[in-house]
N, C-alpha and C positions, 0 to 999 in steps of 0.2 A: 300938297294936294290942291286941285282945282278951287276948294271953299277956301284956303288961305290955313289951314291945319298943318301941322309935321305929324308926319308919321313916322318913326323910325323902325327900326327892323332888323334887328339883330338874332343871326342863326349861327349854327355851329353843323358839323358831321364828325362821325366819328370815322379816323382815320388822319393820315398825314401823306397818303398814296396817290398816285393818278387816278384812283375809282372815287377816291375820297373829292378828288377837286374837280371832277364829273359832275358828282354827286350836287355837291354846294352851287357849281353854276347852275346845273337844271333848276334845284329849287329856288335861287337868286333869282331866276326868271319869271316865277311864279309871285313870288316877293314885291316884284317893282313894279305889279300892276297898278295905274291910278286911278282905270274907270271903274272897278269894283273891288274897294278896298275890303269892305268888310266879307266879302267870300277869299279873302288870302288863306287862312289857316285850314278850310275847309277843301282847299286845292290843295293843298302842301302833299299828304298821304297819295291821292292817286297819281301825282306827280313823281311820285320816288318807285312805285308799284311796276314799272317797267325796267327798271333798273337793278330789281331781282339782285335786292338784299334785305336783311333783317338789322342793316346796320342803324343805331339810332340816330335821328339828329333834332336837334331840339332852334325852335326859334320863338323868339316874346315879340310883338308887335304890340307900340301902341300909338294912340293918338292924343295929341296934344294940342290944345287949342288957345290960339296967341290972347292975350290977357285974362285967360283961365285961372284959376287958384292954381297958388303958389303952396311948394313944401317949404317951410321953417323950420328949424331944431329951436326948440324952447332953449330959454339960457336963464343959466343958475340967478 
């Protein structure tokens, strides 16, 4: 992203079809906006609305900020 952030962005659809990999790239596109990150998920739905299915598809987006707090597993 432009401030120096990752955002990663992992989605799915259901299906393994040619409607199915329609599907993925329309919302891909929606996906790889950089000028307004945080309306991604909020596009996602009317995005898919024309492509007149009820199929689900699920995506996580987040952001990650370079020398942000770190996960650690506690050890025994």
């Amino acid at each position: 992203m432009p401030d120096g952030h990752l955002a990663p962005v992992i989605g799915d659809v259901t299906g393994h079809d040619l409607r199915a990999a329609v599907r993925m790239s329309r919302l891909r596109g929606v996906a790889c906006d950089r000028q307004a990150p945080g309306r991604i998920l909020r596009r996602l739905d009317p995005a898919q609305q024309p492509l007149h299915t009820r199929a689900p598809a699920t995506c996580t987006y987040a952001v990650l900020e370079p020398g942000g707090p770190s996960c650690s597993t506690p050890t025994a």
